[in-house]
C-alpha positions in Angstrom: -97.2 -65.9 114.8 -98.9 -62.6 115.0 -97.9 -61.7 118.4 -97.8 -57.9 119.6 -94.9 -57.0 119.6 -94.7 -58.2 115.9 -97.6 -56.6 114.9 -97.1 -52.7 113.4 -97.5 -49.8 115.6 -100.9 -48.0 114.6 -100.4 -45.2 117.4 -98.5 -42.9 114.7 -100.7 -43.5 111.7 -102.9 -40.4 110.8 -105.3 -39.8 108.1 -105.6 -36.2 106.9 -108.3 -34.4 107.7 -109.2 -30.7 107.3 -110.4 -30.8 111.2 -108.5 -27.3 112.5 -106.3 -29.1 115.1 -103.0 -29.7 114.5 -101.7 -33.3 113.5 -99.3 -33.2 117.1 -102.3 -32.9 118.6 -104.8 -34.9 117.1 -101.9 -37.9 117.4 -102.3 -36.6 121.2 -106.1 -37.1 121.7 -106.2 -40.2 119.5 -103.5 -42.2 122.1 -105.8 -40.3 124.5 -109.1 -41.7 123.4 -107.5 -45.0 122.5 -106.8 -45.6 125.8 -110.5 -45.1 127.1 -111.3 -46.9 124.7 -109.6 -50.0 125.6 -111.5 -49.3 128.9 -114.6 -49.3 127.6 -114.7 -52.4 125.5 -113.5 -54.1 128.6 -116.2 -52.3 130.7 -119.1 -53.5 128.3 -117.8 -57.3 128.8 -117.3 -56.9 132.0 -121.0 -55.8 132.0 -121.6 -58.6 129.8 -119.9 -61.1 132.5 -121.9 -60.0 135.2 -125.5 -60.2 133.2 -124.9 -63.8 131.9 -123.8 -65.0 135.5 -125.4 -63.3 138.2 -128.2 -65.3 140.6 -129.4 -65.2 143.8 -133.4 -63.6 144.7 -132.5 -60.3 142.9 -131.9 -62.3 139.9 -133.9 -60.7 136.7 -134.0 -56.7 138.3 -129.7 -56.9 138.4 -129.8 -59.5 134.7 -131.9 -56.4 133.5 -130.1 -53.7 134.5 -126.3 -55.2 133.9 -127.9 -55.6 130.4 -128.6 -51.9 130.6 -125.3 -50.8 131.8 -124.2 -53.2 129.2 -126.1 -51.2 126.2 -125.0 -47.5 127.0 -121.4 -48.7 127.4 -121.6 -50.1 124.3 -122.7 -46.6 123.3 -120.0 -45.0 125.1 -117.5 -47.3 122.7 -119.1 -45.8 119.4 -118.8 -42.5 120.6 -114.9 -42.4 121.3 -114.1 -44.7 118.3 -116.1 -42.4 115.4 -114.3 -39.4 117.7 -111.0 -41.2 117.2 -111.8 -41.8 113.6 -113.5 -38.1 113.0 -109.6 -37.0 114.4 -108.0 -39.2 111.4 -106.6 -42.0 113.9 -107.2 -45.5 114.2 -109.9 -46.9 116.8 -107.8 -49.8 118.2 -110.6 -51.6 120.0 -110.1 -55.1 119.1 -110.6 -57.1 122.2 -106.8 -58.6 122.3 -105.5 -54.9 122.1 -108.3 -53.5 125.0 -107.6 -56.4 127.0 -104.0 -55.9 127.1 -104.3 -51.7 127.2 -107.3 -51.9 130.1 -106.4 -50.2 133.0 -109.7 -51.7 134.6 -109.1 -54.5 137.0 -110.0 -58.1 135.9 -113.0 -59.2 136.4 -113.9 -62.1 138.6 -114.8 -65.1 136.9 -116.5 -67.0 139.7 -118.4 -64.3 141.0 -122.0 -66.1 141.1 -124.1 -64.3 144.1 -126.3 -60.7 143.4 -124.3 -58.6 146.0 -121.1 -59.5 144.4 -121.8 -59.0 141.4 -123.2 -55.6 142.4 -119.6 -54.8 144.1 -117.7 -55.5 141.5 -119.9 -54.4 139.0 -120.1 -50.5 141.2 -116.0 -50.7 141.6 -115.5 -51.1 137.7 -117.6 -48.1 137.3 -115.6 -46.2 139.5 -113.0 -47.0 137.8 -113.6 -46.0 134.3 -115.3 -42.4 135.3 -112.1 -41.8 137.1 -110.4 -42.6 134.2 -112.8 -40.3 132.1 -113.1 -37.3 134.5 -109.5 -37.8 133.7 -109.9 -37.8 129.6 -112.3 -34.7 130.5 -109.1 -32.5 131.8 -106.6 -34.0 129.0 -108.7 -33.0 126.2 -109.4 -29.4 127.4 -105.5 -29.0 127.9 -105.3 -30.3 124.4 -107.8 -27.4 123.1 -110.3 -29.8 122.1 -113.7 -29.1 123.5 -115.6 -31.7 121.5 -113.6 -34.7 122.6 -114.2 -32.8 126.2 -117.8 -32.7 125.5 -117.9 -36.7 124.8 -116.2 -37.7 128.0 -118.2 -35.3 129.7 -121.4 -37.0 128.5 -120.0 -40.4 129.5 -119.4 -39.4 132.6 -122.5 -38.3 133.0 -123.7 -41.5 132.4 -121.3 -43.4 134.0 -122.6 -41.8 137.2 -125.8 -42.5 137.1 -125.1 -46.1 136.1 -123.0 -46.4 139.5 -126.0 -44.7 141.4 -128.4 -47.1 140.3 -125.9 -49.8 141.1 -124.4 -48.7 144.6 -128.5 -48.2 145.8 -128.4 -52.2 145.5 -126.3 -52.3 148.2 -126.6 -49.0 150.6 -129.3 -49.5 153.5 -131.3 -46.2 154.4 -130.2 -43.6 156.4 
C-alpha cells in the first residue's frame, strides 16, 4: 500500500539550476510555494463544488461566476507550480497531497441554497489571500522578488474575486 508515510519525501529534492538564488533558499520558497499550492488546488475544487451544486433564483449569475473564480484559480495553480519548477523543486499538487497539506477549511458538501454557497464560497477566499498576503512577506524575506511578484498578482485577484462575491450578499448603505 502506498500510504504517505511510505511514500519518499520530495520536499528535499532539487534540480540544478543556474537561477542566482542559493539552493538553502530555493528549498525555502519551494516548501513555501508548495504549501500555497496545496491551497489552491483545494480552492479551485472548492470552486468547482460550489458551481456544480448551487440553486436557488440566483442560479446561472452565481453557476457563472463560481465557474469564473473556478478558471483564474486554476490559473493561480499554474503560476506557483512553473514558479516551483522554474526554482528546480517539485510541484507537489496531486490532489491526495493538497488535500492533506490544505490549510483551507473543508468544504460543505450539502450546501445546496445561493446565499450559502456565496458564504462559504467569500470565507474560502479569505482564507487563501491571507494565506498569500502571507507568501507575499515570506518571499521578500527570502530575497526573492519574483515569487513576491506572483503572490502579489494572486492576491490581486483573489480580492477582487471576494468583492464580486461578498456584493452577493451586502445590502446598500
Amino acid at each position: 500500500m502506498n500510504t504517505p508515510a511510505a511514500r519518499p519525501s520530495l520536499k528535499s529534492k532539487m534540480f540544478k539550476t543556474r537561477i542566482d538564488i542559493s539552493q538553502d533558499r530555493r528549498a525555502r520558497l519551494n516548501s513555501l510555494m508548495n504549501r500555497r499550492l496545496a491551497d489552491a488546488v483545494d480552492l479551485q475544487m472548492q470552486m468547482k463544488q460550489a458551481h456544480w451544486n448551487v440553486k436557488g433564483p440566483h442560479f446561472i449569475g452565481l453557476h457563472e461566476l463560481f465557474d469564473q473564480i473556478d478558471e483564474a484559480v486554476e490559473s493561480y495553480v499554474d503560476l506557483i507550480a512553473e514558479r516551483i519548477v522554474q526554482l528546480g523543486g517539485i510541484a507537489e499538487g496531486a490532489v491526495r497531497v493538497s488535500a492533506s497539506r490544505s490549510r483551507l477549511e473543508e468544504y460543505s458538501l450539502i450546501i445546496a441554497d445561493g446565499s450559502a454557497h456565496v458564504e462559504a464560497v467569500a470565507k474560502a477566499l479569505s482564507a487563501f489571500g491571507h494565506e498569500v498576503r502571507q507568501a507575499i512577506d515570506q518571499a521578500d524575506e527570502l530575497g526573492d522578488a519574483d515569487t513576491s511578484d506572483i503572490f502579489t498578482e494572486i492576491s490581486r485577484g483573489i480580492d477582487k474575486w471576494l468583492w464580486f462575491v461578498e456584493a452577493h450578499s451586502q445590502a446598500s448603505c
